[in-house]
C-alpha positions in Angstrom: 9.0 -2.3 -49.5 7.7 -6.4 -49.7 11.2 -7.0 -47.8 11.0 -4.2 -45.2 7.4 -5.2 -44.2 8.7 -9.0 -44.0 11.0 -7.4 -41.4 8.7 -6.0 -39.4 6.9 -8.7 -39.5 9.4 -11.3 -38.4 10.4 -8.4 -35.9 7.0 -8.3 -34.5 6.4 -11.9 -33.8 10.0 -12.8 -33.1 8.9 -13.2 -29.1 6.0 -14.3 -27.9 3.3 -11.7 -25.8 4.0 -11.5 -22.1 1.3 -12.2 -19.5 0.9 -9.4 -17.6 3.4 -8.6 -14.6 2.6 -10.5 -11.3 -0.2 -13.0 -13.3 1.8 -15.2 -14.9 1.9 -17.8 -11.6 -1.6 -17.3 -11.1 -2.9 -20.2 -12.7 -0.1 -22.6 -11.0 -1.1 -24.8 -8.2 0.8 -23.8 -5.1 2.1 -26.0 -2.7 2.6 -25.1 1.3 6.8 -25.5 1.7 7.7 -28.0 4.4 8.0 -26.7 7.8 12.3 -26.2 8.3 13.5 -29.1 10.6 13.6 -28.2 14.6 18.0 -29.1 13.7 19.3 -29.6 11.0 22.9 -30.6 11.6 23.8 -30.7 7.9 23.8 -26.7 8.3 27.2 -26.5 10.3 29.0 -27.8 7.2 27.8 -25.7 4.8 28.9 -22.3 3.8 26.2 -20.7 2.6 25.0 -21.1 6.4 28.3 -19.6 7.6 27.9 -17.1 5.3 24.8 -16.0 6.2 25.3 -15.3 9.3 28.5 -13.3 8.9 25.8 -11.2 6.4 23.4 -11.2 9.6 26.8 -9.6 11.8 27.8 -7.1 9.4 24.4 -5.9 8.5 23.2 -5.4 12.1 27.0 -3.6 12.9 25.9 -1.1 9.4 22.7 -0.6 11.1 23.8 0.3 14.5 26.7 2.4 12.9 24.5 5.0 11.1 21.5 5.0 13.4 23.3 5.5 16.7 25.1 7.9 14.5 22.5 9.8 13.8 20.6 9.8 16.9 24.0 11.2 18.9 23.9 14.0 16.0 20.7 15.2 16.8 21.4 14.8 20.6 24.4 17.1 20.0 22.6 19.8 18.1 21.5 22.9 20.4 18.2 23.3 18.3 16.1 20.8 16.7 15.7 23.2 13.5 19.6 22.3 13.0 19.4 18.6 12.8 17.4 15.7 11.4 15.2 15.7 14.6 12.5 12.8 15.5 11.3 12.8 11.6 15.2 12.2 10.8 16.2 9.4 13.5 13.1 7.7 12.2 14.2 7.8 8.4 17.5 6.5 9.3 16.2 3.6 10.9 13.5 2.8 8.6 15.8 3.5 5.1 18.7 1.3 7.1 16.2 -1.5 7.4 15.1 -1.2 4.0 19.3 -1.1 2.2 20.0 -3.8 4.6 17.0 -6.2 3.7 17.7 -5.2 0.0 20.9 -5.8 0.3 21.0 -9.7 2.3 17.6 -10.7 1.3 19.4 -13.5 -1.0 22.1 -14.4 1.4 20.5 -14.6 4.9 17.2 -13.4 4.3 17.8 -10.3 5.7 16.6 -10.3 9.4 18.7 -7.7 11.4 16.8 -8.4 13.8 16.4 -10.9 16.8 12.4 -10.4 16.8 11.9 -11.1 13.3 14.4 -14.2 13.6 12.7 -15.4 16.7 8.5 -15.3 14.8 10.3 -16.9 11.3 11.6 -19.6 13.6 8.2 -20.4 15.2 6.4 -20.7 12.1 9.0 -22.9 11.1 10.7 -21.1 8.0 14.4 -22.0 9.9 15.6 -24.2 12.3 16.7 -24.1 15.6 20.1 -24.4 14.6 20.1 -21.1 11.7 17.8 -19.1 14.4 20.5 -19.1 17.4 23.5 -18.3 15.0 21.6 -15.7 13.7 20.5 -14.2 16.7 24.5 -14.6 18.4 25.7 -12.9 15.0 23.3 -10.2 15.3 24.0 -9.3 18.5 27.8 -9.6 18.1 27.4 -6.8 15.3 24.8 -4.4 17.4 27.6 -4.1 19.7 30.7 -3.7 17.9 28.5 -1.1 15.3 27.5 1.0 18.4 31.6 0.9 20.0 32.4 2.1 16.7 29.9 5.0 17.2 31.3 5.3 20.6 35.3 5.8 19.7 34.3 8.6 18.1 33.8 10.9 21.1 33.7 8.5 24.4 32.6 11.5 26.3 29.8 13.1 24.0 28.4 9.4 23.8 28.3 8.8 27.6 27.0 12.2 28.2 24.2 11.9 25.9 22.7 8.3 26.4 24.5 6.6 23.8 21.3 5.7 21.8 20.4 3.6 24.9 16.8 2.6 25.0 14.8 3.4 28.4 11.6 3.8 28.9 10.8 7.7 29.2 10.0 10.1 32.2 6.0 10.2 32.3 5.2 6.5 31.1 5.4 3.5 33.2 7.7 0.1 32.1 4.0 -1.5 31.3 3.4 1.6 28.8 6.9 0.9 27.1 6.3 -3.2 26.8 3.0 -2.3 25.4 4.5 -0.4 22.7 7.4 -2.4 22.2 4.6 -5.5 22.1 2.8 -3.8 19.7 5.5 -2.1 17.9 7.4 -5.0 17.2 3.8 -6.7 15.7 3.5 -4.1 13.2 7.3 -5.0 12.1 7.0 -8.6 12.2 3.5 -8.8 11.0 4.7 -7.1 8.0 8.0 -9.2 7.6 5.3 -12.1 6.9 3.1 -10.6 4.5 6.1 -9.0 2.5 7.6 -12.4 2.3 4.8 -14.7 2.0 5.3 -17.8 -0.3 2.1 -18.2 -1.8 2.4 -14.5 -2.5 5.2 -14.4 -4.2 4.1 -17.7 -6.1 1.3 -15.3 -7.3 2.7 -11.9 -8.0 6.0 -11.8 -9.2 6.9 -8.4 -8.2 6.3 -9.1 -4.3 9.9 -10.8 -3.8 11.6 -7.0 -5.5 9.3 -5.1 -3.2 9.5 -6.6 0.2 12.0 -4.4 1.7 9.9 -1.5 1.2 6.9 -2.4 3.4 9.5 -3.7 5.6 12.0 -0.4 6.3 8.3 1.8 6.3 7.3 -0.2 9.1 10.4 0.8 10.7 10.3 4.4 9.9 6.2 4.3 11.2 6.9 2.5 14.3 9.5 4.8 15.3 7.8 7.8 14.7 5.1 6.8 17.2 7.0 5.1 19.8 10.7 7.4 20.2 8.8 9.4 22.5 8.0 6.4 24.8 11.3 3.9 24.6 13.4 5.3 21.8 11.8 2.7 19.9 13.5 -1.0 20.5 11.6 -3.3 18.6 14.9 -5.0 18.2 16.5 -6.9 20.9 19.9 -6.6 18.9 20.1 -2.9 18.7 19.0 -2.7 22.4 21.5 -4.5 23.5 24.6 -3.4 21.8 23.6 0.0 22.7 23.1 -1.0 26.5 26.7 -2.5 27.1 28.6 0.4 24.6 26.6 2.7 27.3 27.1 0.7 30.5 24.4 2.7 32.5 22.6 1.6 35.5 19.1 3.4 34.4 19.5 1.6 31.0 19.9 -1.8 32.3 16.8 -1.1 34.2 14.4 -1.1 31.7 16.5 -3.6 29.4 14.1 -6.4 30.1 11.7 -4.4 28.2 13.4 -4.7 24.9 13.7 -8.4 24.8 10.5 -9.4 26.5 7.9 -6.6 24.6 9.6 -8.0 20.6 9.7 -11.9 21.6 6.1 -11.3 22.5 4.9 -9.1 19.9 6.9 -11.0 17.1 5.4 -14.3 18.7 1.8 -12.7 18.1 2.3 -11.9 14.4 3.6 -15.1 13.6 0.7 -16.5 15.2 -2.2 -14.3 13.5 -0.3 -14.3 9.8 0.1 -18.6 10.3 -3.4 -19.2 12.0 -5.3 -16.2 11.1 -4.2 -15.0 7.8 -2.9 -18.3 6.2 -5.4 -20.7 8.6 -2.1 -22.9 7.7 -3.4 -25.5 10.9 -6.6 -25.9 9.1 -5.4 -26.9 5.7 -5.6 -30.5 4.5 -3.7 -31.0 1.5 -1.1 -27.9 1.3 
């Protein structure tokens, strides 16, 4: 019996008592990162840059796959009770977002998304350099992910708007910018907080999180805006969809869908920098 409690004892004390999840940093000084350089040629010679933005391509062409997918699915159905409906398109969106981030966080950090590229840039968390490739690459996939959509029924796709977004019957083009201003805040505005340094510094369980807030933003935003523009908030998506579809009415209100997220995802990264962070203000981080 001496022996076994000896074990136990040995067993007990073997590793030492963990802090509490998400406290353990708390206690560490935490140091502002340096602003990202405005270029940075160094990048062009690296992989892990080349390779991020191929993540960037082949994330936003999986995104515009299923979603445009989906939305030509409930487009097709006769009756609203025999498809996914608004609730469903929003859920694709908003669970795409949240694989996708999962999925490239590590690689490319995940943005899928020319608005959220555009507000990381201005607070300086990539260069000028990263912030164009990623954008090209993003758009390069949105519009190969919706042709693929398209060769599956040409016809059924042209006839039913191709998941083109235009600002609907009943609201004027300032109505749609104001939602895709605001829209696109929400998103980005999230995107910062999820992903905040000094955050995750503190609470260790932020980094494993962030694409949750992140792909419910999506899902939220689209519930309230699909009846206004389809819901943009993403220049890529809007784009690819717009040249699959080739539509007059669509190109119309395209200016919309990059002019509403620049602006709204240059508001958040101004209120989360100056606001939030008071970043300007600080002295000595």
């Amino acid at each position: 019996m001496e022996g076994k409690e000896e074990d136990v004892r040995l067993g007990a004390n073997k590793f030492t008592e963990r802090q509490p999840l998400g406290t353990s940093a708390q206690s560490k000084d935490y140091k502002e990162p340096p602003p990202a350089p405005l270029f940075e040629p160094g990048e062009l010679q690296s992989w892990s840059f080349w390779r991020a933005g191929i993540a960037e391509f082949m994330a936003t062409f999986l995104f515009l796959y299923i979603t445009i997918l989906t939305v030509m699915g409930v487009s097709r159905s006769n009756s609203k009770c025999t498809s996914v409906g608004i609730q469903g398109i929003a859920w694709a969106f908003g669970g795409m977002i949240f694989a996708l981030v999962y999925c490239t966080a590590g690689i490319s950090g995940g943005h899928i998304n020319p608005a959220v590229t555009f507000g990381l840039f201005l607070a300086r968390k990539l260069s000028l350099t990263r912030a164009i490739f990623y954008i090209v690459m993003q758009c390069l996939g949105a519009i190969c992910g919706a042709g693929v959509v398209k060769g599956f029924g040409p016809s059924f796709y042209k006839a039913n708007g191709g998941g083109a977004n235009v600002v609907a019957h009943g609201y004027t083009k300032g109505d749609g910018l104001g939602a895709e201003i605001i829209g696109t805040f929400v998103l980005v505005y999230t995107v910062f907080s999820a992903t905040d340094a000094k955050r995750n510094a503190r609470d260790s369980h932020v980094p494993i999180l962030a694409p949750l807030p992140i792909g419910f933003a999506v899902f939220l935003v689209h519930l309230a805006t699909i009846p206004i523009t389809g819901t943009g908030i993403n220049p890529a998506r809007s784009l690819g969809a717009a040249i699959i579809y080739n539509k007059d009415h669509a190109w119309d209100d395209h200016w919309i869908f990059w002019v509403g997220p620049f602006i709204g995802a240059a508001l958040a990264a101004l209120y989360h920098q100056v606001i939030i962070r008071a970043i300007p203000f600080k002295s000595g981080n």
